[in-house]
C-alpha positions as a Markdown table, in Angstrom:
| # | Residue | x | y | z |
|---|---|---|---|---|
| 1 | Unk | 9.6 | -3.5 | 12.0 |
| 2 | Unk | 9.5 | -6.8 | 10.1 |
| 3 | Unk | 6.9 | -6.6 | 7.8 |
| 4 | Unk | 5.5 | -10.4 | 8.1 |
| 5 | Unk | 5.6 | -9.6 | 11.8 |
| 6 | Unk | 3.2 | -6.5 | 11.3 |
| 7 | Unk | 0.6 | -8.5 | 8.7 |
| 8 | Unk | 0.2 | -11.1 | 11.6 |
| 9 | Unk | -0.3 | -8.1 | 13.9 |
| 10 | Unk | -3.1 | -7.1 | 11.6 |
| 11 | Unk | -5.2 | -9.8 | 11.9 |
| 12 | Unk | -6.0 | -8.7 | 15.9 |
| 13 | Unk | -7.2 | -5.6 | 14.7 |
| 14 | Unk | -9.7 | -6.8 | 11.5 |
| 15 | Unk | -13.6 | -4.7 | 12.3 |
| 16 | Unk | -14.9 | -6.5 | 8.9 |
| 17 | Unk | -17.0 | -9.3 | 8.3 |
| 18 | Unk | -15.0 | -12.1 | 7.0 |
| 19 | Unk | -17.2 | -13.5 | 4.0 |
| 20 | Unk | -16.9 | -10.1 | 2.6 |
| 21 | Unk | -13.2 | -10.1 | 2.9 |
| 22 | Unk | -12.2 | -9.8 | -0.2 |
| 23 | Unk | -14.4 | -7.2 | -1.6 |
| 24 | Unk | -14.0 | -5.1 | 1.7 |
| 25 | Unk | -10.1 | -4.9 | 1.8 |
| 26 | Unk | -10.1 | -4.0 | -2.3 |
| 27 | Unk | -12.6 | -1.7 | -2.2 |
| 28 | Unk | -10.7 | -0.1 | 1.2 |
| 29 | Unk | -7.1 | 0.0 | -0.2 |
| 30 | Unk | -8.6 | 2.9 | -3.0 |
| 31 | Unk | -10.5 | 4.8 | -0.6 |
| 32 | Unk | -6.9 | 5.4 | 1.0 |
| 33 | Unk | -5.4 | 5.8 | -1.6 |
| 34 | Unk | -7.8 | 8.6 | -2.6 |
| 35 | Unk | -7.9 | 10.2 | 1.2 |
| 36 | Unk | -3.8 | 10.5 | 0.2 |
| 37 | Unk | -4.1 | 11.7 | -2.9 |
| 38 | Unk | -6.9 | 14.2 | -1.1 |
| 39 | Unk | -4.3 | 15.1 | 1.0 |
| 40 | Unk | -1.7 | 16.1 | -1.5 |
| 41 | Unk | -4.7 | 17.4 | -3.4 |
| 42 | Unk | -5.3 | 20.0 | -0.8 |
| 43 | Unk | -1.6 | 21.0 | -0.1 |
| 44 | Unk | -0.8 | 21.8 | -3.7 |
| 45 | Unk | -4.0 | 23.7 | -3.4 |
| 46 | Unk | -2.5 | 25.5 | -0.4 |
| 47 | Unk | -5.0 | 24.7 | 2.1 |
| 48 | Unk | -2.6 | 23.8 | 4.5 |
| 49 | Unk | 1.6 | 23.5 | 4.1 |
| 50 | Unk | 4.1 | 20.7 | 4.3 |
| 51 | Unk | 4.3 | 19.9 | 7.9 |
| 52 | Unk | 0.9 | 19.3 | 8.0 |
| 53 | Unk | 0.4 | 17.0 | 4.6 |
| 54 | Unk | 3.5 | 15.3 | 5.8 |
| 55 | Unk | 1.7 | 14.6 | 8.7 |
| 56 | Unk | -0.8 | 13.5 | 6.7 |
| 57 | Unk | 0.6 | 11.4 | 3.9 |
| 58 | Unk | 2.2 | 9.4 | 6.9 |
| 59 | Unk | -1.4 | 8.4 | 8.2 |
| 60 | Unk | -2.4 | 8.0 | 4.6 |
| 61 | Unk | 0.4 | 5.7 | 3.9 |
| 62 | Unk | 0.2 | 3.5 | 7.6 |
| 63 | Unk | -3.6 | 2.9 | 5.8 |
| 64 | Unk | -2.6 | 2.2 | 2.8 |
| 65 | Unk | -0.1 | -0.5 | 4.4 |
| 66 | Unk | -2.6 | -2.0 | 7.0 |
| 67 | Unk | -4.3 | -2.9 | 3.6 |
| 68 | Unk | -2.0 | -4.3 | 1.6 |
| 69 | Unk | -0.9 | -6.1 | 4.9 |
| 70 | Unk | -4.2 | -7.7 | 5.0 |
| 71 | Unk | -4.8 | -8.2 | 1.2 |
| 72 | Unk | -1.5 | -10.4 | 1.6 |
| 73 | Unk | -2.5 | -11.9 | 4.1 |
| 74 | Unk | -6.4 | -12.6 | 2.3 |
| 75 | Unk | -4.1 | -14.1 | -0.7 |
| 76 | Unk | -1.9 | -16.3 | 1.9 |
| 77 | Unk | 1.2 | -14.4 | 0.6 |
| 78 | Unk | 3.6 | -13.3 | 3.3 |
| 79 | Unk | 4.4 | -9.5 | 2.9 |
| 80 | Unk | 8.5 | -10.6 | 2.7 |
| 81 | Unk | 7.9 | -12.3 | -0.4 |
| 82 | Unk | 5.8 | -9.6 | -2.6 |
| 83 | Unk | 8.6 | -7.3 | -1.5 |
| 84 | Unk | 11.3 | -9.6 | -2.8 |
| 85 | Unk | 9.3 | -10.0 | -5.9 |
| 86 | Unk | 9.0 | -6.7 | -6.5 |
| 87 | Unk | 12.3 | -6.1 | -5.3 |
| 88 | Unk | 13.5 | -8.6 | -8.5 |
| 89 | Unk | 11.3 | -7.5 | -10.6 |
| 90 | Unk | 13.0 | -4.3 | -10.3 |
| 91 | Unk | 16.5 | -5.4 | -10.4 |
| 92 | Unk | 15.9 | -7.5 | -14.0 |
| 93 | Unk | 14.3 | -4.3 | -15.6 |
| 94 | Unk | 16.8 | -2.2 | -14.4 |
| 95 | Unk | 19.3 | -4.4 | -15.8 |
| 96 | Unk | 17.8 | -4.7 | -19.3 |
| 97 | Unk | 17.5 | -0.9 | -19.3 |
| 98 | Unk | 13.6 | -0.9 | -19.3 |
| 99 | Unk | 13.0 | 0.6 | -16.1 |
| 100 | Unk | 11.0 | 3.7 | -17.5 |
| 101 | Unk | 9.2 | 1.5 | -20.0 |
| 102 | Unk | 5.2 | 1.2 | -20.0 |
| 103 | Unk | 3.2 | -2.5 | -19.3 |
| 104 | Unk | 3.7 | -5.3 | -16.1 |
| 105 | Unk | 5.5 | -7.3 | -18.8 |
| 106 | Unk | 8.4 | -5.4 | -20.1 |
């Protein structure tokens, strides 16, 4: 699926009130993050085994993207474009051998 493609899709589904936009979709994107890291949470615990946290984690992560989805979108940044930022962002660390380094600015 195209990923600009989905973030327009996302604005069909939005159950928020717009003038809290902002603070909705940040404060949103870490409760999913903690129902995934819940999920793991409980598999490494043992209350239930891989099938099921895979099962899981996938729900989790389809959250977690609706978010950032919409936080791009709240920004006016297509999704396309953080991914080929990040993408090069990767690509110049790697090739100055500071991939495993620690700070945003390395």
């Amino acid at each position: 699926m195209d990923v600009d493609i989905y973030q327009e899709f996302t604005r069909s589904t939005i159950g928020y009130p717009i003038d809290r936009e902002g603070q909705y979709l940040t404060a949103g994107i870490i409760g999913e993050v903690g129902e995934f890291m819940s999920a793991a949470a409980k598999y490494h615990r043992g209350d239930y085994g891989s099938e099921e946290f895979l099962k899981r984690a996938k729900g989790e992560l389809g959250d977690i993207m609706w978010f950032v989805a919409r936080l791009s979108d709240y920004y006016g940044w297509p999704m396309s474009e953080i991914l080929i930022h990040n993408r090069d962002k990767l690509i110049d660390r790697q090739n100055r051998d500071v991939i495993k380094g620690d700070g945003d600015f390395r």
